[in-house]
Every structure is written in C-alpha cells, then in structure tokens.
N, C-alpha and C positions, 0 to 999 in steps of 0.2 A: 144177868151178870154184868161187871161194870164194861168187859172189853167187847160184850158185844152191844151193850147200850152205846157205847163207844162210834163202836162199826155200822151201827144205825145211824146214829147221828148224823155222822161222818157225809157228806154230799158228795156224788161220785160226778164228775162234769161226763159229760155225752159228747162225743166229737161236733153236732152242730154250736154244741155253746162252746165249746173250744174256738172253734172257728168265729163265733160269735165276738168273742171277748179280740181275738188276735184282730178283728177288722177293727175294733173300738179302741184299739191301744194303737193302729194307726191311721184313726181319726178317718174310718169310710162309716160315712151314713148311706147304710143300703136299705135301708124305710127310704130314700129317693127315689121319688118314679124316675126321674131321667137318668138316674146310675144305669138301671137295668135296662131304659129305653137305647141304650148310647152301647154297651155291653151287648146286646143282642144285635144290633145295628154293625155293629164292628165284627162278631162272630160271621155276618153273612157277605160284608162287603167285597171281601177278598175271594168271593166265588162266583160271581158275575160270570168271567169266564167258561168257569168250569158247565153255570146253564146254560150257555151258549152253544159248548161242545157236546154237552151229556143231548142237549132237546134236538137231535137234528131234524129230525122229519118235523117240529114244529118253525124250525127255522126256513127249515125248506117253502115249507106250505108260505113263508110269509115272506122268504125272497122270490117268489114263483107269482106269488097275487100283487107285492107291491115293487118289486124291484130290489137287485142287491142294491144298490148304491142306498135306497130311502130306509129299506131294515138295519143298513146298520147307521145310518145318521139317528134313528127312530132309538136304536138301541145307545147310543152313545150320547143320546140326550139323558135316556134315562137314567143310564149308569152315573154321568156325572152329576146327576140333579142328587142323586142318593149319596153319592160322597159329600157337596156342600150342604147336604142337608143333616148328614152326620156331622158334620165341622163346625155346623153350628148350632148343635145339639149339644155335643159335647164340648164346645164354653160356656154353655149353659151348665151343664151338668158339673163340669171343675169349680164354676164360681158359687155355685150352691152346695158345694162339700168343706166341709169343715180342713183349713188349713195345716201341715202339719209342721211341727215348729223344729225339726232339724232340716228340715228341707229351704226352711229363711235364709240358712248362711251364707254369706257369699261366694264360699265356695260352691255349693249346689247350685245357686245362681246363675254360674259361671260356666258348669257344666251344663244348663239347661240352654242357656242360649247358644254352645258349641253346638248340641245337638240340633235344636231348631232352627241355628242357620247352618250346619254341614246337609241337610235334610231338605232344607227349601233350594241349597244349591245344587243339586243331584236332578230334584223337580226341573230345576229351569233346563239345566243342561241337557238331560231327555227331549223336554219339550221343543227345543232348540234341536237337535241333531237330528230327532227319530219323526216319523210320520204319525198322524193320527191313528189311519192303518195300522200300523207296525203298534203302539201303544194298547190300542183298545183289541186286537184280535183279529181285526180283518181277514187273515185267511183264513179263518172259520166260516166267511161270509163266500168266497170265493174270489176276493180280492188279493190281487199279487201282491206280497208282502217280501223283502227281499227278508233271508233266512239270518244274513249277518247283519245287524244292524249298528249304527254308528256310537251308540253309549256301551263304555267297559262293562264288563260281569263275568259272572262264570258263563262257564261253556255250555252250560242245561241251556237247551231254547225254551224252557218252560218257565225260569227265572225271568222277574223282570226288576231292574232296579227298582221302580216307581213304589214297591210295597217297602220294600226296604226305607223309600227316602219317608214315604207316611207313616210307617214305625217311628223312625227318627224326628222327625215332625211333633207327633203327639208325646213321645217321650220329653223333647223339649219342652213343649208348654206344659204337662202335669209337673215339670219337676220346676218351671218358672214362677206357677200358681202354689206353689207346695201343695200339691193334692196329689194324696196318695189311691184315693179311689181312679185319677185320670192316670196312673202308672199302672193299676191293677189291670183296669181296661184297656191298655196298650201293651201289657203281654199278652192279653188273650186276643190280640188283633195283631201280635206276630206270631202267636199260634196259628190263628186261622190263615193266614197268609201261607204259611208253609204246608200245612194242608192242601192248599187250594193248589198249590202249584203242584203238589203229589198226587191228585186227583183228577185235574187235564191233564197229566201225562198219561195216566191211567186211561181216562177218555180216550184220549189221541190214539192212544197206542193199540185199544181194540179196535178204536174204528179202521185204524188204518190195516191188521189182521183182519177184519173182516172181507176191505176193500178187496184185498191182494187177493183175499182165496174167491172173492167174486168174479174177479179177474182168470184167476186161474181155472176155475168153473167154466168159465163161458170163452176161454182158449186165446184171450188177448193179452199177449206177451207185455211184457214191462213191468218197471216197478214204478213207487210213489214219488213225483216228482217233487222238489220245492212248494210251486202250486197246486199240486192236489194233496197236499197232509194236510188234510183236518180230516174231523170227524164228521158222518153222517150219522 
C-alpha cells in the first residue's frame, strides 16, 4: 500500500546519529584522536585529590619508606606535569578542530578573553596568597595546612578556586579559537571538577567516621583536629 511503502521508506534517525549530526552542525570532528585524548584527560584531572584521599594505606606505605615532605613533592610533580601536559594537548586539539563561524564575532571575542583573563587572574592570586600545601592537598600528607586559607570562596573546605579559574581558562581560549569541540570539553571538565570536590568530601568524611570510632574503640578521648582531617 502506498502509506506503508511510505513508512518504509521513510528513515527513522537513531539517537547516535542525532547526536552525530548536532556535533557536525557545530563543526566537532570527533574522528579526532586528540578530541577524545584531551576529553578523557580532562574527565580525570580534577580527581588527583580524591586518589590521594581514597589510596590511604598506599599513601601511607610511601610516606613511611620515602618520607612526608618527598611524597608529596613526588606527587606534585606529577600532578602538575599532567595539567601541562593537558594544556598543551588541548591547543593541539582546538587548533585541529574545525572553526566555528558564530563564535568569529567580535563579540564572542570579547567574551573569550574576559573569561581567559578573569580566569588566569584568579590563578595568579591563589598562587600568590595560598601555599603549595594549602593548593595541592597537603594535609592529606600530614602536613599542617592552615583550615582558612588567604583566597575568597565558598565556605565548603572541599572547594578550591583553582578548578573554577581552569574552567574559566579553557572556556576562554575555545571561545578565542572558535572551537566548539574545546567548549564541549570544558563542560565536561567542570563536570568533573564538581564531582571531584563531592567525592573527597565523601572520602574525608568516612575516613574521618572511621578515625573517631577507632578512637572511641580504644577509649582515647578527643575529636578531629585541624591537623588530623584527612583520610586514611
């Protein structure tokens, strides 16, 4: 019959080609190894922390054989070596994605360098106020980390400006390059950011139940100081 030769005919799209077509209308080649190499890399960045807090007995074992101070120089090389090695992963990956042509305007422009310089300013000012310690997690290490530290935020101690200013960062330059694939990658790298901070609190928070009822077990009065919240 003609209305169901019709309804054959007829092509029914499938949610992956939906989604297919919406990345190709704004101009993301995701046939790019380094989309998804820079995408995956951003997905994990913002949880450094949280393996720090979750591995404690493997932290223990390696502040115990080489020393607090060298585990976490040890760990703070590596963390930062994975950030600049995303950073410049991902201007590889912006300058090999196809441009997108509302994001040329000068208005967009304009918003992109607000972003990437309110974002690098936020960077310096942390780096300037706050200690190495106090940034990279040190009291997870057992190093005393004062609890208030000198850069504004919310009052969560699990917040740390420094995700916010790298969101901000990388929003600027996708929207400077008109690359919509470095925009796509930069909410899912303030997704993971918010995760990550809901996930050592989460950490923190059993270990620090745990400590307390260890405590309370073996009849030694006190609670969690300053310097003993972190997680084992």
């Amino acid at each position: 019959m003609p209305g169901e030769a019709g309804a054959i005919g007829q092509q029914v799209d499938l949610p992956d080609q939906t989604l297919l077509r919406l990345l190709q209308t704004f101009n993301v080649n995701i046939s790019e190894p380094l989309f998804w190499c820079v995408l995956m890399m951003f997905v994990f960045e913002p949880f450094h922390r949280c393996v720090i807090v979750g591995q404690g007995r493997f932290r223990n074992v390696m502040t115990h054989h080489l020393g607090t101070k060298l585990t976490f120089r040890i760990y703070c090389i590596l963390s930062i070596s994975y950030s600049v090695l995303t950073f410049f992963l991902f201007q590889k990956a912006v300058n090999s994605q196809p441009r997108m042509r509302d994001l040329q305007r000068n208005e967009a422009l304009l918003v992109g360098y607000v972003f990437a310089l309110a974002g690098f300013i936020i960077k310096a000012h942390i780096h300037m106020t706050s200690s190495i310690a106090s940034i990279m997690g040190g009291q997870y290490f057992g190093i005393d980390v004062p609890r208030k530290t000198a850069f504004p935020g919310p009052s969560d101690r699990y917040y740390h400006p420094l995700g916010t200013s790298s969101v901000m960062c990388y929003f600027g330059l996708s929207v400077i390059r008109a690359s919509a694939a470095g925009i796509l990658t930069t909410i899912i790298l303030g997704v993971s950011t918010i995760l990550a901070s809901q996930l050592e609190r989460c950490y923190h928070e059993t270990g620090a139940k745990a400590k307390l009822q260890q405590r309370a077990s073996t009849g030694v009065p006190g609670s969690l100081g300053d310097g003993d919240r972190r997680a084992d």
